[in-house]
C-alpha positions in Angstrom: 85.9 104.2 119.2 83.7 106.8 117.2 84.0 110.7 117.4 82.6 112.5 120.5 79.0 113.2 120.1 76.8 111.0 118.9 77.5 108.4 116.1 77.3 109.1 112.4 76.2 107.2 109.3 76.4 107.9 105.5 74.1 105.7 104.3 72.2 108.5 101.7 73.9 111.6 100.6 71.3 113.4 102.7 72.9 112.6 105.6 75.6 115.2 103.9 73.2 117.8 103.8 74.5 120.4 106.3 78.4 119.3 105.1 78.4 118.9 101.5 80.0 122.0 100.0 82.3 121.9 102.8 83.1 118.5 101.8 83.9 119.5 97.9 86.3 122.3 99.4 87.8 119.5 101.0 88.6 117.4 98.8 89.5 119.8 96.3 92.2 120.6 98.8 93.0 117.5 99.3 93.5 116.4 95.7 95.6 119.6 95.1 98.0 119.2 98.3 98.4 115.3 96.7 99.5 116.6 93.4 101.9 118.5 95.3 103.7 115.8 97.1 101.7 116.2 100.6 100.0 113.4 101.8 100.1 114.7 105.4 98.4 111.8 107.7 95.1 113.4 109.4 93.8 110.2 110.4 96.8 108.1 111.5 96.2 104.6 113.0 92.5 104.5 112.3 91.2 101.4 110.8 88.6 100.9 108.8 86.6 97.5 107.8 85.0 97.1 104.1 83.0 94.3 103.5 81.8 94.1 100.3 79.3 91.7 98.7 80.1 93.3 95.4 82.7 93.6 93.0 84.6 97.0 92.8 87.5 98.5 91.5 87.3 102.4 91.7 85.5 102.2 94.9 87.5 99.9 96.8 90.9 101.1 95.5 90.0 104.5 95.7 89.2 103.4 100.3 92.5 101.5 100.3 94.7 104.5 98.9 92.3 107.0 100.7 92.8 105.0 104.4 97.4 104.5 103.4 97.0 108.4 102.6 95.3 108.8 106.0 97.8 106.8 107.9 95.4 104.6 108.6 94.8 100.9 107.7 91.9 98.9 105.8 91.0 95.6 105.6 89.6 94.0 103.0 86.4 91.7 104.2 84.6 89.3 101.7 81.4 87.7 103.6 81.7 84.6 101.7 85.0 84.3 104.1 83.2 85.7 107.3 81.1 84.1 109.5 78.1 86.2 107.9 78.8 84.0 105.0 77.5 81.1 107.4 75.1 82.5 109.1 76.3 85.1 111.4 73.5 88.3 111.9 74.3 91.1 110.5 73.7 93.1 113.6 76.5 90.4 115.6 78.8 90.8 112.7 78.2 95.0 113.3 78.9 94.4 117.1 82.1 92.7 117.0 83.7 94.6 114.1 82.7 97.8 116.1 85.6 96.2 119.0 88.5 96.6 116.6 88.2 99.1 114.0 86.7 102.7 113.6 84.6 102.8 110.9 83.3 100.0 108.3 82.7 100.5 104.4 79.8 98.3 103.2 79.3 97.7 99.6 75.7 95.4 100.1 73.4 94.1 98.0 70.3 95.6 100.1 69.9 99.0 101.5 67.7 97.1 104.3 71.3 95.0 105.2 73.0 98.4 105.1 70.8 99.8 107.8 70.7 96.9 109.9 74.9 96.9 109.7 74.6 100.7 111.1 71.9 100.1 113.7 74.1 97.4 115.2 77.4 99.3 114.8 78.6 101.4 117.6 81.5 102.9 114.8 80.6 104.7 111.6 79.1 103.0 108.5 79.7 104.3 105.5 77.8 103.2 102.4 79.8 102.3 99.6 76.5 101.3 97.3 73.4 99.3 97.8 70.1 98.9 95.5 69.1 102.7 96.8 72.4 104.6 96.7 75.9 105.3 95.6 76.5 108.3 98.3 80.3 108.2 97.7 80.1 107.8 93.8 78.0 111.1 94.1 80.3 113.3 96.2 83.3 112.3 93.7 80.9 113.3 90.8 79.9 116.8 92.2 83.8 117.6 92.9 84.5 117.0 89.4 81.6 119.9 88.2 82.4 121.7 91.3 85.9 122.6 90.1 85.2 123.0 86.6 82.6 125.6 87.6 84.6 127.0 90.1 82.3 125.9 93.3 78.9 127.7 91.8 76.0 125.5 91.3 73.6 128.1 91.2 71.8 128.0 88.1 73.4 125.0 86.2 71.5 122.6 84.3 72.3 119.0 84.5 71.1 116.4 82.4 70.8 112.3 83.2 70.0 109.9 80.5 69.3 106.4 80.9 68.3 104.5 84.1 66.8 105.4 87.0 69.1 103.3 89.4 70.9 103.9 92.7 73.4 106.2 90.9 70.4 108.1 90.0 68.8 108.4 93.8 71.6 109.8 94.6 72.8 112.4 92.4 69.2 113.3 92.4 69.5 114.2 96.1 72.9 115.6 95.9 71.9 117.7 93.1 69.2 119.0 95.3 71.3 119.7 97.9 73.7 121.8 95.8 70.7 123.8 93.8 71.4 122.2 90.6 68.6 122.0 88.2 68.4 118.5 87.2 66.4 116.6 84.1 66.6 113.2 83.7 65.6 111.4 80.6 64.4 108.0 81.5 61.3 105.5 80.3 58.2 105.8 82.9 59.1 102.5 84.0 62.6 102.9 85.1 61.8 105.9 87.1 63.1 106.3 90.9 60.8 105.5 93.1 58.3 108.4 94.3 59.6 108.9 98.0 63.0 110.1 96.9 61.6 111.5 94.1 59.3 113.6 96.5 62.6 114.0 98.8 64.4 115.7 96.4 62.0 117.8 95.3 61.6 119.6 98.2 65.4 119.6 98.9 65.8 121.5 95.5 62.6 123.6 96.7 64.9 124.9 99.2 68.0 124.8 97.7 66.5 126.8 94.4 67.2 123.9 92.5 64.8 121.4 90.1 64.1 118.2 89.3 62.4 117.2 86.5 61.7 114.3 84.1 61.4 113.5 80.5 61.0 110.3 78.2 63.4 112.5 75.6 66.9 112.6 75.5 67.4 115.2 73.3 64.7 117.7 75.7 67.0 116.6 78.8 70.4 117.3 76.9 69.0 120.7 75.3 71.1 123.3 76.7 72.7 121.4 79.5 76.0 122.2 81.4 76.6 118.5 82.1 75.3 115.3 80.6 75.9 112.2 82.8 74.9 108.4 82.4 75.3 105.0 83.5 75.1 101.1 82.5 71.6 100.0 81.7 71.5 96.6 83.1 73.3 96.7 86.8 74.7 94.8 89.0 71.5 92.3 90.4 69.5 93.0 87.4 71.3 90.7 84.6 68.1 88.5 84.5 66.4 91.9 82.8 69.3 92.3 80.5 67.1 91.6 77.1 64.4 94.1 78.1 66.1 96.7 79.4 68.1 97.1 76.2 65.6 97.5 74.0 63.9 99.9 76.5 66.8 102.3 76.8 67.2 102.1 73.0 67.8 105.5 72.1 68.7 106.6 75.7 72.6 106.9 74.9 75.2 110.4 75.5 76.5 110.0 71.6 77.7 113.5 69.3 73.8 114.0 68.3 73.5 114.7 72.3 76.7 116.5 73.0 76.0 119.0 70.2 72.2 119.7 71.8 73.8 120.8 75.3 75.9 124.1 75.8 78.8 124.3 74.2 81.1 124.0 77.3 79.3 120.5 78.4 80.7 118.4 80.2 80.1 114.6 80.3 80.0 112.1 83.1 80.1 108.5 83.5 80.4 106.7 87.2 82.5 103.8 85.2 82.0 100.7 84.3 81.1 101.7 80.6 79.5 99.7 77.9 80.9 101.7 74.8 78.3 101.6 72.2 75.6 101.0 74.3 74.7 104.4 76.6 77.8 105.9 75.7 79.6 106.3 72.2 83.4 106.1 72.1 83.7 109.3 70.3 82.0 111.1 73.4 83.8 108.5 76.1 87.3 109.7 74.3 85.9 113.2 73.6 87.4 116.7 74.5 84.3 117.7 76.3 84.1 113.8 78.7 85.3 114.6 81.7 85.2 111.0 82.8 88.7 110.1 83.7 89.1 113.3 86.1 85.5 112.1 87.6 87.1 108.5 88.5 90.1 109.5 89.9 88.0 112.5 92.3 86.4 109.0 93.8 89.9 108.9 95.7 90.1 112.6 96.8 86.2 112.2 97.5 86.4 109.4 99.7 89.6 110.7 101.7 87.3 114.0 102.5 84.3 111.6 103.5 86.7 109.1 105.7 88.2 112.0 107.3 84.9 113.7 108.4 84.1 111.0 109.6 86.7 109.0 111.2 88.3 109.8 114.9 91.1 112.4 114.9 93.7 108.8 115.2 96.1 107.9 117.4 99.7 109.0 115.7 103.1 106.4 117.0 
């Protein structure tokens, strides 16, 4: 049921690489022919499995409206009302969902679950966040500077302060990918860990990029064309809620920040938000947060990303 050719995964936004800009076109277009009424079916009685272990509301609404827009069909699957919520393998669970739909979305705990889904799959998986990466989160975040800088990377600075999480991995890879120069402001011990730190690198190597690190917000924000952050404590790491707040004290996007960066910043947030924590209301509400435009691109994102890589469908 997958594409001619051999079978593609996104499990890390590298796996993008050699599509990503042309993927930002798209969904660019995509989002403009929406706002004009056209939601012309390119995809029309595909289906498409998402299992998540995790709760979501951008991400999974944002597949649901993507697949309808499509013409296509997704279902909803919570493994607490699978069999792989009583013991099924992941690679059987992969082998039988492969007989009835065309691609799954799998929002997992482990990236090590994710791969094993994709090694027994004989359809697409699509990685919809695991402890590594947030691939789709990234491509939606990229569209929103992509159209506010009209498609040029070249030269940009970006600027990421808080935790080094999977949000983190991966716009550290997609910003190496586009030749953004990226400095992230994070404590030593929250740092990614070194192999994608070393991946990156040489993706912005090639891509004329950067990727740098600092323990100082304000260094990181100086100058910057876009400040971005995220929650300090996520999802699976509640039991280091105490410590990680007082180790990202001081690591929050607040008007002492904003005023640091170039005056036509704009600032990012993947959503959920804990106002007053890494992110002031004033900025969150702000002329210069582009926050609300970022979360709806996670719809016009993921329509781009299922259509890539989805089978043409079978219209009737």
């Amino acid at each position: 049921m997958s594409p001619a050719g051999a079978k593609r995964n996104l499990l890390s936004i590298v796996d993008l690489e050699h599509d990503l800009l042309a993927l930002l076109q798209r969904s660019h277009e995509m989002k403009q022919a929406r706002r004009r009424g056209d939601r012309s079916p390119t995809r029309p009685g595909t289906n498409l499995a998402m299992i998540f272990e995790k709760p979501s509301t951008r991400t999974r609404t944002s597949f649901e409206v993507a697949m309808n827009d499509l013409g296509g069909h997704a279902l909803y699957l919570s493994p607490k009302d699978m069999q792989l919520g009583r013991g099924e393998t992941i690679g059987d669970t992969a082998r039988v969902l492969s007989q009835y739909v065309d691609a799954i979305v799998y929002r997992a705990f482990r990236h090590a679950d994710e791969v094993a889904l994709a090694a027994g799959a004989s359809v697409p998986v699509i990685n919809a966040l695991d402890d590594r990466e947030h691939p789709c989160q990234i491509v939606a975040d990229l569209l929103t500077l992509y159209e506010r800088w009209d498609g040029k990377f070249a030269g940009r600075k970006l600027a990421y302060v808080g935790d080094g999480n999977n949000v983190l991995n991966s716009l550290m890879l997609g910003a190496a990918l586009v030749g953004l120069h990226l400095t992230s402001a994070i404590p030593s011990k929250y740092r990614p860990p070194a192999d994608l730190v070393k991946q990156a690198e040489l993706l912005a190597k090639a891509s004329g990029g950067s990727i740098q690190f600092t323990e100082r917000p304000l260094d990181a924000a100086r100058g910057a064309d876009a400040l971005y952050t995220d929650v300090w404590v996520s999802m699976g790491d509640e039991a280091e809620k105490d410590a990680r707040e007082t180790a990202f004290q001081g690591y929050q996007i607040n008007a002492d920040l904003v005023a640091a960066a170039h005056p036509d910043v704009w600032v990012l947030h993947d959503l959920p938000a804990h106002r007053g924590m890494e992110i002031t209301d004033e900025v969150m509400d702000g002329p210069r947060a582009a926050i609300w435009d970022q979360a709806q691109n996670r719809l016009h994102a993921q329509k781009a990303i299922l259509e890539l890589f989805l089978p043409p469908g079978r219209p009737g």
